[in-house]
N, C-alpha and C positions, 0 to 999 in steps of 0.2 A: 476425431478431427485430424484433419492433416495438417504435417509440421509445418511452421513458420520459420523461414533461416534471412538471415540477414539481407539477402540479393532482393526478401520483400520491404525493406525500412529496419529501421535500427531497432533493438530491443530495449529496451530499462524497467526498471522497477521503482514506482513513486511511494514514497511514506509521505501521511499526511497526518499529521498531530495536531490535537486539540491543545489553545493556547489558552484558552480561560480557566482551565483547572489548576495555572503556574504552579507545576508540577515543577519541582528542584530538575536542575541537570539531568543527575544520575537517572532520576523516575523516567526521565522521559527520553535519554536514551533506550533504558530497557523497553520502554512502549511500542521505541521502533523501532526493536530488535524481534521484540515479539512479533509487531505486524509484517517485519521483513522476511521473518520466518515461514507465519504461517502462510502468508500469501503463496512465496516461495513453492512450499508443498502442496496448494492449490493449485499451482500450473503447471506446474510437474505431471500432476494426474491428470490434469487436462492436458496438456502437451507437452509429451516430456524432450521433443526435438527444443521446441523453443527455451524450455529450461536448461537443458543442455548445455543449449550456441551461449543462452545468457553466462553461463557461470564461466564458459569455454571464452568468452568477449572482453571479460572485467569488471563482471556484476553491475552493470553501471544505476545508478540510482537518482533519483532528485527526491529532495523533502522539504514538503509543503505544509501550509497551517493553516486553517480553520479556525473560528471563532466561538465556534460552541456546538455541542452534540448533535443537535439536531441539520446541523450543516453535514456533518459526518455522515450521520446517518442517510441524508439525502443522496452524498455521492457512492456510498455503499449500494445504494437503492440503484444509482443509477448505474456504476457498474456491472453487476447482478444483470441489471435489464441485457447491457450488450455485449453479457457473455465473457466479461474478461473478468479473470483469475481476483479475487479479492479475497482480504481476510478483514474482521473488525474484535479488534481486542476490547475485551471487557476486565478491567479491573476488578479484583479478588477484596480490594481494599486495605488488605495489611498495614499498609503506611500511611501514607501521604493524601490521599484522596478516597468519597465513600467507593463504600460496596457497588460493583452493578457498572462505574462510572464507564462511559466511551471513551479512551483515551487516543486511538491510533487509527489505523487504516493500510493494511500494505495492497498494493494494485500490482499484481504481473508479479514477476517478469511476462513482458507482453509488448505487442507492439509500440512503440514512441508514438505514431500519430496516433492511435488507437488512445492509448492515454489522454495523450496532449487535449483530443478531441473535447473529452470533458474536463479538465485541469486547465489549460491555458490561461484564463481569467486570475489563477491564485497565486499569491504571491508563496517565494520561499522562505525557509525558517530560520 
């Protein structure tokens, strides 16, 4: 895939966290540390230009909430369908929340209206 650089629209990276597992603070920082990660390394490999400019920009980010799993999972679904960089964290369980749970979602770094496209509707966290 050829690189994306900012002269085609601005870059960011969205976290979108599940809000009905009220997960303490700290939990849900790290959930979207994790999703911010791996998504991170998802578009790297897919496009390491656009990963690049992102980290070279100021990492910019928005983070978003959801209501419950099966939300999450939809937009997972739906970015998968068009192709932009996503990761979905599954909880280990150790602490806070069971085995298995969906907690996060990191999308891109990837295009903003690319994003926006399916996020606009969601409120932030």
């Amino acid at each position: 895939m050829q690189g994306i650089s900012s002269k085609d629209g601005e870059i960011k990276q969205a976290i979108i966290i599940r809000t009905d597992l009220e997960m303490g603070k700290g939990k849900m920082v790290a959930q979207g540390a994790h999703a911010s990660l791996m998504s991170y390394f998802k578009a790297e490999q897919q496009d390491k230009t656009i990963a690049k400019e992102w980290l070279e920009s100021g990492e910019k980010k928005i983070v978003l909430k959801v209501n419950d799993e099966e939300s999450l999972i939809k937009l997972f679904k739906a970015f998968e369908f068009r192709k932009i960089p996503c990761a979905l964290v599954t909880d280990a369980g150790l602490t806070e929340i069971p085995p298995g749970s969906k907690t996060a979602l990191g999308v891109g770094p990837w295009k903003s209206n690319e994003i926006d496209f399916i996020t606009s509707k969601m409120k932030l966290l």
